[in-house]
C-alpha positions in Angstrom: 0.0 0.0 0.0 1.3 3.3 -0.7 2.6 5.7 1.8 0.6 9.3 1.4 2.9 11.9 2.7 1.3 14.5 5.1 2.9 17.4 4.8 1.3 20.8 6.5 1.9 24.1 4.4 3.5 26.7 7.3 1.8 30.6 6.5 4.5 32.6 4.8 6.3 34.3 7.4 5.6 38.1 7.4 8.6 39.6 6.8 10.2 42.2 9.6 9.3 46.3 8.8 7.1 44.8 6.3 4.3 47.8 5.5 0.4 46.9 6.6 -2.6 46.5 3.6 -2.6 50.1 2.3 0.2 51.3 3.7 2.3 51.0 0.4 0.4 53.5 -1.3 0.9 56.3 0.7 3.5 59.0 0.1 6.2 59.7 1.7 7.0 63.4 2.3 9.9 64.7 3.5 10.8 68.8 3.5 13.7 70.3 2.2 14.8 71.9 5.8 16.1 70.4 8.5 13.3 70.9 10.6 10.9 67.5 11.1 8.3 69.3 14.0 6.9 71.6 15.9 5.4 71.3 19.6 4.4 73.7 21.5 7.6 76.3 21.7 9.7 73.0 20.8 11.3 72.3 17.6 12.7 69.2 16.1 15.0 68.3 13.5 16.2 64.5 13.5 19.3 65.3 15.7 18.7 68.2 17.9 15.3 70.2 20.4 15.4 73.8 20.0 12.8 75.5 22.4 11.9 79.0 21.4 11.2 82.3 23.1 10.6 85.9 22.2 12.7 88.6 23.4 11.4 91.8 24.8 11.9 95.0 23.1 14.9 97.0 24.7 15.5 100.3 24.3 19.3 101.4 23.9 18.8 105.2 21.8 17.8 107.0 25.1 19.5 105.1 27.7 22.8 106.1 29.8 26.1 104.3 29.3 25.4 103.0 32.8 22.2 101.5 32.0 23.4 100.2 28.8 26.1 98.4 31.3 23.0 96.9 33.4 21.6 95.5 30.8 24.7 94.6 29.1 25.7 92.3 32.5 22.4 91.0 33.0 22.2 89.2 29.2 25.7 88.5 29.6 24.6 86.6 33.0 21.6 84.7 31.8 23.7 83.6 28.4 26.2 82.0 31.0 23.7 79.9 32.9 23.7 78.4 29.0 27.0 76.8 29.0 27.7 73.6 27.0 24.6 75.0 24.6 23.8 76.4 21.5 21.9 79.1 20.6 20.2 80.9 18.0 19.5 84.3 17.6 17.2 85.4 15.4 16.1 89.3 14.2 13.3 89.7 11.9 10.4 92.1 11.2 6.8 92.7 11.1 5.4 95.3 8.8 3.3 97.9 10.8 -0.5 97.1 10.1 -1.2 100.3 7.9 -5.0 98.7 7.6 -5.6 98.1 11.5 -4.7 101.3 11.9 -7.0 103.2 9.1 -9.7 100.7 10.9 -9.5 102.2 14.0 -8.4 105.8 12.8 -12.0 105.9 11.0 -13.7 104.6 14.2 -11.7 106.6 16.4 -13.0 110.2 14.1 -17.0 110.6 16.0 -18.8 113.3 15.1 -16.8 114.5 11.4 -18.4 117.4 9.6 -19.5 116.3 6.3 -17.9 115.8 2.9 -17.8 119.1 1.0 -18.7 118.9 -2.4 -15.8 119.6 -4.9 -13.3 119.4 -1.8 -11.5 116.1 -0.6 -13.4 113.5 1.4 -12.9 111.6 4.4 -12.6 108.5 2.3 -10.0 110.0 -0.2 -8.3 111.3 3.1 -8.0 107.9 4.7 -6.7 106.2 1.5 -4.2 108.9 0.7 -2.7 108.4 4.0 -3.1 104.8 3.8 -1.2 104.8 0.6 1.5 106.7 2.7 2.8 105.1 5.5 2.1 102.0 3.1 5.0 103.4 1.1 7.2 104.1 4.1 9.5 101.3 5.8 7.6 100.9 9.0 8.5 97.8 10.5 8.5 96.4 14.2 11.5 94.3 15.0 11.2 91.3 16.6 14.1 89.1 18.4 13.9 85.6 19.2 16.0 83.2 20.3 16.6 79.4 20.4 18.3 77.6 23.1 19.1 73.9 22.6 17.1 71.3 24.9 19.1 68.0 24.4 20.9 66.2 21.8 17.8 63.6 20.5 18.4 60.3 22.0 18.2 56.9 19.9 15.3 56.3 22.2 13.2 59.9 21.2 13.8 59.6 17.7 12.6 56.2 18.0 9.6 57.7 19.9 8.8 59.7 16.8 9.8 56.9 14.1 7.5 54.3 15.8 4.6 55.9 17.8 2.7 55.2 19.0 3.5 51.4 18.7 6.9 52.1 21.2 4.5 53.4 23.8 3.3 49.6 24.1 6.6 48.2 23.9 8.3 50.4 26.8 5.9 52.8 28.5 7.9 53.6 31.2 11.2 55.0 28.6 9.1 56.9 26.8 7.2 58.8 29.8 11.3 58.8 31.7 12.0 60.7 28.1 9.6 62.8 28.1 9.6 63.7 31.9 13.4 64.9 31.6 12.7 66.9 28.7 10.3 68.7 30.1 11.6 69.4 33.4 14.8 70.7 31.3 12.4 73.4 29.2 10.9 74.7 32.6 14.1 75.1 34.0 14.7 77.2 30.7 11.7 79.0 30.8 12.2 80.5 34.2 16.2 81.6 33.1 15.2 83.3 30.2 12.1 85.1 31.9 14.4 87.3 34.4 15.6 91.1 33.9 17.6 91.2 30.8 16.2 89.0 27.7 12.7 89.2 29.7 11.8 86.2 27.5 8.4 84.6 26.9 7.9 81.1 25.3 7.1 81.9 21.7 3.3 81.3 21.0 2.3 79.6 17.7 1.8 82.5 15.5 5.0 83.9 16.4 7.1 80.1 15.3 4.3 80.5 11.9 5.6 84.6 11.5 9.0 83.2 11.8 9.0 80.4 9.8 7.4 82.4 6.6 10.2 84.7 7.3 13.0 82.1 7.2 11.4 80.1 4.7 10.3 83.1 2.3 13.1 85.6 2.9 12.5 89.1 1.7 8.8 88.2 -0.1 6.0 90.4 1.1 4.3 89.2 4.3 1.3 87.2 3.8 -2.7 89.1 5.0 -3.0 85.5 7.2 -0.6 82.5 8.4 -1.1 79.2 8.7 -1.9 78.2 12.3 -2.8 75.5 13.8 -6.5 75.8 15.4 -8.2 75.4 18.6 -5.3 73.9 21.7 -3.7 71.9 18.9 -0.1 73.4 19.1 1.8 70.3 17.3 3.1 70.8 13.9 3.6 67.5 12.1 6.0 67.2 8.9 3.9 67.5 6.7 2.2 70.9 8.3 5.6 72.5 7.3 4.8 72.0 3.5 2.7 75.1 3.6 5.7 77.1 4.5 8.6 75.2 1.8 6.4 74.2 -0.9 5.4 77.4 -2.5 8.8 79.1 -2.9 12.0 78.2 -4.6 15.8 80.1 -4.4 18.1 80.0 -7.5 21.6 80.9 -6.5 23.5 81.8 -10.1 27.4 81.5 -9.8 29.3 84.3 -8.8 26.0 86.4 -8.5 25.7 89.1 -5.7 22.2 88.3 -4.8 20.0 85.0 -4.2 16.5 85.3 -6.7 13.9 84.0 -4.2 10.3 83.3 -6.1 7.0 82.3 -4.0 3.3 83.3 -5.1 1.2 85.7 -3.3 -2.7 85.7 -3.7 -2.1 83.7 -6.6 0.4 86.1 -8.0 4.1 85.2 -8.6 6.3 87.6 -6.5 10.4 87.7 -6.5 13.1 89.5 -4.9 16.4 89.3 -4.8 18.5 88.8 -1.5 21.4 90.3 -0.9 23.4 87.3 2.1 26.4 89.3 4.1 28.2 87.0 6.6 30.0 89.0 9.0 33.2 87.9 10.0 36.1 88.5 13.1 36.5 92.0 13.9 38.6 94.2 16.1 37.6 95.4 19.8 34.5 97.5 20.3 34.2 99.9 22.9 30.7 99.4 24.0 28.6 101.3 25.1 31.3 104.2 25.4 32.1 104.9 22.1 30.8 101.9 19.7 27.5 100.8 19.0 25.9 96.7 18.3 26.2 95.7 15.3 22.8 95.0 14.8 21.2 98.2 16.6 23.0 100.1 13.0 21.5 98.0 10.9 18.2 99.8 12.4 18.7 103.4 10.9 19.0 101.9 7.2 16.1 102.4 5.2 15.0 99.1 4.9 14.1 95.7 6.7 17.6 93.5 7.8 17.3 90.0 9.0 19.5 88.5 11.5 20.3 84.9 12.0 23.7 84.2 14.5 24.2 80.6 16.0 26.5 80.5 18.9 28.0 78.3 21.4 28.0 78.6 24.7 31.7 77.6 25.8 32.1 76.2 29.1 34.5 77.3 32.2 37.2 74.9 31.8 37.4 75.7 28.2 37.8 79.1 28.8 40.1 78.6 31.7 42.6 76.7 29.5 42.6 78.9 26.5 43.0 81.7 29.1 45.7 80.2 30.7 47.1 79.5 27.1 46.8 83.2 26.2 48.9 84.0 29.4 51.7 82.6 28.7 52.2 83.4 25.6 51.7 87.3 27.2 54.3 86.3 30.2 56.6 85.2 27.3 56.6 88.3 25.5 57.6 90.2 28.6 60.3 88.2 29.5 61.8 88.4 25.9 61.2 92.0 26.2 62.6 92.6 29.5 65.4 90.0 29.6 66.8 89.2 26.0 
């Protein structure tokens, strides 16, 4: 009698990673910045958490040297409590609302004598000086600044790479993660809030207003921004398409400018971008005899934006180079003196 054979078929093995029914269709999108997303006042690129505040405005025209001194030493101590960070400070502008202010102008004029025939209205009045300040440079500036949270661990951008399905797998990392990160950005909210920056955690029209102005540099400012609605406060990566997709730079060789083209109420729009690095200089005296750098850039005639990443050094790396810089000072007095 012949032997039948039972052999039972094992289910193909799914394979490791392997995408879920429907998942393959779906595109992938990935901007052309650095930056992956946005909570809160936190941003996140795939290697670093910025948190983000806005400055207060400080006057520095019509103070003393001695109060220019204060505030000098009280920056200079808050930046310190930073060591073994980097920051980033950013200066940009926001064009003075010429229409809020005609708005509440008109409201503002009760009880106007009526238009005299032949003469110039109060409508023609209101649009001529409209049409007026709108041809001035009246901007507000506006400072913020970025202070680095944490390098991202292998374990948070495996947070944001498999979430929520890691929040099964290790509950308690994730929440240890997340617990130290925040305590860290209260710890930075209450530095940056005392008497010198006077900082405030930038809300979510201010990261939209910057990111249009980093994104779009030098195009007119849009009537609206994108903004996330209601309590909703996290920007995903494809939220930040709204922002990259609509303008393209074209850098010609040897060219003194940078062409930067976007669309505006369905209109194309382009400018050209003048890109100055400023390098090592000598000594200033300030406030005595010198002024900031960037308070002249104020009295030019037009908008300048400011972008400067810097690095907190700490003591010991200060203390050696010091020490280095000594020496070399003790050496040239003794060849002075003795040889």
């Amino acid at each position: 009698m012949a032997r039948r054979d039972q052999r039972r078929e094992k289910p193909p093995k799914r394979r490791a990673g392997r995408a879920l029914a429907g998942e393959a269709g779906l595109p992938k999108y990935r901007p052309n910045i650095a930056l992956r997303t946005i909570d809160g006042h936190l941003t996140r690129t795939s290697t670093q958490v910025m948190a983000w505040y806005r400055l207060a405005a400080q006057a520095w025209s019509f103070r003393s040297d001695s109060q220019r001194e204060v505030l000098i030493h009280q920056i200079a101590a808050q930046l310190g409590e930073l060591q073994g960070r980097w920051v980033h400070l950013r200066v940009t502008t926001r064009p003075y609302p010429v229409h809020m202010w005609a708005e509440s102008f008109d409201n503002n004029a009760l009880g106007r004598l009526p238009d005299v025939a032949g003469a110039l209205g109060w409508d023609g009045f209101l649009e001529g000086e409209q049409r007026h300040l709108m041809g001035l440079s009246m901007s507000d500036k506006e400072v913020f600044l970025g202070i680095e949270v944490s390098g991202r661990s292998m374990l948070d951008r495996w947070v944001d790479a498999a979430s929520p399905v890691l929040g099964k797998l290790a509950p308690a990392a994730v929440r240890a993660e997340l617990a130290a990160l925040t305590s860290e950005v209260r710890h930075l909210d209450m530095l940056v809030a005392g008497s010198g920056l006077d900082a405030v955690p930038a809300g979510s029209d201010d990261l939209a207003w910057l990111m249009h102005r980093s994104c779009a540099l030098g195009l007119p400012a849009p009537r609206s921004l994108t903004v996330v609605p209601g309590s909703v406060n996290r920007w995903e990566t494809e939220d930040l398409a709204a922002f990259t997709d609509g303008v393209d730079m074209h850098q010609e060789p040897y060219a003194p400018t940078v062409r930067v083209v976007g669309r505006l109420r369905s209109q194309a729009v382009a400018r050209n971008i003048a890109v100055l690095s400023v390098g090592l200089m000598d000594g200033l005296r300030i406030p005595e005899v010198d002024d900031p750098w960037m308070q002249r850039s104020d009295r030019l005639p037009f908008p300048v934006e400011w972008s400067a990443r810097i690095y907190i050094r700490k003591p010991e790396e200060v203390a050696g180079e010091l020490q280095r810089q000594m020496g070399k000072v003790r050496s040239q007095i003794r060849h002075y003196t003795h040889d």
